[in-house]
Structures are given as structure tokens and as C-alpha cells.
PAMARKE-42965 format. One record per residue: x, y, z negated of N, C-alpha, C in turn. Coordinates in steps of 0.05 Angstrom, whole numbers, plus 5000, padded with zeros to 4 digits. Layout:
N
XYZXYZXYZ/...
# end
This chain:
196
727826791970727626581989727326311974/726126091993725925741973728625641981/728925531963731225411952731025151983/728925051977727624831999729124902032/729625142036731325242073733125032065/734625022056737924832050737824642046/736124462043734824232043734724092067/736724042080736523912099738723752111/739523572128741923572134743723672140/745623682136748523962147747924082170/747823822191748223992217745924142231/743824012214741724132223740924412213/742124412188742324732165743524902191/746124832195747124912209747225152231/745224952251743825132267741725272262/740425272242738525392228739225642217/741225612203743325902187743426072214/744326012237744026162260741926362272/742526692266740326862261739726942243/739726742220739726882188741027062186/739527162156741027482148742027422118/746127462127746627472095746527682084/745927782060745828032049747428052021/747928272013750028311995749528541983/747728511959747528751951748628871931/750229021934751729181918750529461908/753329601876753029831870752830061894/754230031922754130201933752630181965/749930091959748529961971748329671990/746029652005745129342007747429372036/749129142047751229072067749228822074/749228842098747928552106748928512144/748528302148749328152179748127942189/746927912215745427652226748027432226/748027172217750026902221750026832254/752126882264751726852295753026582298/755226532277757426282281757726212256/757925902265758625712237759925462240/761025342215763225172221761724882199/760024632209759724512188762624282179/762224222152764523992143763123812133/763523592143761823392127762423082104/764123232098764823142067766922962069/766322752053769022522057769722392080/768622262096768322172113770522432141/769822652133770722802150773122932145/775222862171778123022156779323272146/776823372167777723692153776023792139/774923672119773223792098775523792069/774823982060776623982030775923782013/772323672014773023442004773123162021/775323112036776022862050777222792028/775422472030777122272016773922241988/772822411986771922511964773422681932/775622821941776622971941775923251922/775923151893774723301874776323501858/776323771860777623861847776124201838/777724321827776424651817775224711835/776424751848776024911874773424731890/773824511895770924391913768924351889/769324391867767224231855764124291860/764124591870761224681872760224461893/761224451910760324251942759123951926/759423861899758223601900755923731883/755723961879752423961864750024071884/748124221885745924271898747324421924/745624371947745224511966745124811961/745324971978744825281978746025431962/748825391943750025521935753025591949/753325891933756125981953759225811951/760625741957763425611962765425751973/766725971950768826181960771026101956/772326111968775326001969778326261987/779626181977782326381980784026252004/784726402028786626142051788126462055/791126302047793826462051794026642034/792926592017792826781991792227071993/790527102023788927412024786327462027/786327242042782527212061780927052043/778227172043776626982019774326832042/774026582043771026472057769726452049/767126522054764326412047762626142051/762325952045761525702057758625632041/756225542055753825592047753825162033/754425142008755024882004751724742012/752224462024749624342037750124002035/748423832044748223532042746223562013/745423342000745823241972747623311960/746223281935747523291906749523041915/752623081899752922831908755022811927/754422871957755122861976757223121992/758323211982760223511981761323572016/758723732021759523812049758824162046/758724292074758924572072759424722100/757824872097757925112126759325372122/761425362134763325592132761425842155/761026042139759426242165762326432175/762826402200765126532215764826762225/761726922229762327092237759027222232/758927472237756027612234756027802251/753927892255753228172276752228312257/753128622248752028802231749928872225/748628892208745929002213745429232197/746529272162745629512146748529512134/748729712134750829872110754529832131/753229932153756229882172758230172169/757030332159759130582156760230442124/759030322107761430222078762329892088/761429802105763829582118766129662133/765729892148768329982154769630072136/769330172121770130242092772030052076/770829962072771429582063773829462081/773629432098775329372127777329592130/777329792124778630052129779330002165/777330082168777530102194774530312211/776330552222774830742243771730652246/769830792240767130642246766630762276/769030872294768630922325769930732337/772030522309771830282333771130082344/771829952351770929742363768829562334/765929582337764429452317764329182320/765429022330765528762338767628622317/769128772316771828662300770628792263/768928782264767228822233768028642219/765728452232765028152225766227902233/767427842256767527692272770427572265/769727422237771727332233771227182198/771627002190770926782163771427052147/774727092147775927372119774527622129/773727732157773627932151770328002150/768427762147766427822142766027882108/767627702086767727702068769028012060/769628092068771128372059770128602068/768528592095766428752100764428782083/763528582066760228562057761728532029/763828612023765728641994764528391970/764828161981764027941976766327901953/766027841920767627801913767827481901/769827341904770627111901768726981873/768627141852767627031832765026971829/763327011859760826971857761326681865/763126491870762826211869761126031861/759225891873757725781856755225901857/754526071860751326351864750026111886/747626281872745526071880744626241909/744526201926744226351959740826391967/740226301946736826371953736026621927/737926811921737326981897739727181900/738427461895740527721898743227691868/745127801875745827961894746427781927/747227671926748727501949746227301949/744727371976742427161987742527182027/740726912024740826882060737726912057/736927042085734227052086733526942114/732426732114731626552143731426692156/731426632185730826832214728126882208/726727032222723927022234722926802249/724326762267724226472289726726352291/727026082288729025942298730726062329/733526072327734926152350734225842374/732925922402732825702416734325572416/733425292424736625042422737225132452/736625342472738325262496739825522493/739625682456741925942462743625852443/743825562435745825482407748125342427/750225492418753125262437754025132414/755625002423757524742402760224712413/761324682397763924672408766524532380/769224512384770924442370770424622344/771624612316772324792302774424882307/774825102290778525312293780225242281/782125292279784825182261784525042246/784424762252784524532238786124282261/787924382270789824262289791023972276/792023992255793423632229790123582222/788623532236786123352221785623112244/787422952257787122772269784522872287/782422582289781122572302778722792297/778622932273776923172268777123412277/779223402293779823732312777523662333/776523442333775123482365771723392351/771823472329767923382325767323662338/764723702348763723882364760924082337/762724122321761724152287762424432290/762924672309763024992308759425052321/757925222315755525242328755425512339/754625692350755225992351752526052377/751126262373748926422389751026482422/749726322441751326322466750626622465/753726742478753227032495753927242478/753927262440752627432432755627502418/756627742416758427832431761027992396/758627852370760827782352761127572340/761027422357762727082355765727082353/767027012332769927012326771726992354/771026812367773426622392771426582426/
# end
């Protein structure tokens, strides 16, 4: 894929990532999922971004260099996120993808998940950690460039209509003052593995 998809403004990436296919290809074959939900942060300016304030450290440092690379991070010291880093060089913002609808390799995501592939397939993906653990995403790919295997996004076919894209608050970010209420969550109205 061109490097050029991520090239764009956050929020507009955003809704764009919506429909895309992340893929993950591994030793024990290709795991992949359509992006149904996403969470943008938009850098200093914004409170609940890791880098508010401009806010430089190990951990964010990928977010101030190029667009389209991965931003894995550890929350509660179990769950790993995926965040598709975006804005400018420079400018350290990022799209957390929250959730996916399955598409290949769902008998070794349940696997991954350790969880019954008779149950409920919704609860796969449909969630920041447990997409990362489904598609056995490992943390050290930090930094991977998202337009190149193993770990790549491949644009929709067609843009998801703007009258099937909702918006809404982000999730647990309750102590971010006035940033609990930017309308910065995006998710495919209706489609039925959306986290919340």
C-alpha cells in the first residue's frame, strides 16, 4: 500500500481507516479484520492524548515522526493498543483502532483469545486489547511502518458513506476535562462489532 493513504489530517484519516483491512501476518498464518471503530487524539492541544502538552517521551516518541506507523502501548499492564500514528512529522497525534469485524484466520483468533470459536464472534474483536491479541499483535512491532507486511492496513475498496459514519464521545477518558466530550470516537453505524 502508499505510504500517501495517511497523509492526511487525523480526523479525516480517521474516517477513512473505517472499512479498512488490518492484517497481520504471521508464522501461523495471515489474521486480518475490517476497522469498524476508532478513537482519534490530537496531540498537544488535546487532553487526552499522551502527547498533551507536547509530551515527549519512550513511549510517544513514534507519534512525532511520520504518519502511518504503528503506536503500541501497554494499559494496566495486560492489554496492548494499536494506534495508527497520523498529523505531520512534528505534530504527535494518533488513531487508536477499537474494534474490527473478522475477516481471515478466526478459528487462530479464537485461539489467541482462548475463547470457543461457537461463541459469541463479536466479542473477538470488539475491543482496543482484544483486537491486539486476537491478531497476536506483538508490542515490539512499535514503530512498523503500516503500509508494509507483516502488520499492514489495506484501504477499503470504497470509502464507508458519510451517512453510515457515527461520532460520538471517546471511552474512558473521564479526568480529561473538557476532552471527554470532543466527538473524536468514529464507528460504522449499525455494524454489530463496535466495542460500546
Amino acid at each position: 500500500m502508499n505510504q500517501g493513504f495517511f497523509r492526511k489530517p487525523t480526523l479525516e484519516l480517521s474516517k477513512q481507516l473505517l472499512g479498512a483491512t488490518l492484517v497481520h501476518e504471521t508464522n501461523d498464518g495471515t489474521l486480518s479484520g475490517k476497522i469498524v471503530e476508532v478513537e482519534a487524539y490530537l496531540g498537544p492541544e488535546d487532553r487526552a492524548a499522551h502527547s498533551f502538552g507536547g509530551r515527549r517521551t519512550k513511549r510517544t516518541e513514534v507519534m512525532f515522526g511520520q504518519p502511518g506507523h504503528a503506536y503500541l502501548y501497554m494499559i494496566y499492564g495486560i492489554h496492548v493498543c494499536l494506534n495508527v500514528v497520523s498529523g505531520p512529522a512534528g505534530k504527535p497525534e494518533a488513531i487508536l483502532l477499537r474494534a474490527l469485524e473478522p475477516v481471515c484466520g478466526i478459528e487462530k483468533m479464537s485461539m489467541n483469545r482462548e475463547l470457543s470459536q461457537h461463541r459469541n464472534r463479536k466479542q473477538l474483536t470488539n475491543g482496543p486489547g482484544k483486537l491486539v491479541k486476537a491478531l497476536n499483535i506483538p508490542i515490539d512491532l512499535y514503530g512498523h511502518d503500516l503500509s508494509r507486511p507483516p502488520l499492514h492496513i489495506l484501504p477499503p475498496d470504497k470509502p464507508v458513506p458519510f451517512d453510515e459514519i457515527a461520532e460520538g464521545p471517546r471511552i474512558g477518558i473521564e479526568n480529561t476535562g473538557e476532552a471527554r466530550d470532543y466527538p473524536y470516537r468514529f464507528w460504522i453505524r449499525g455494524n454489530p462489532y463496535v466495542s460500546k
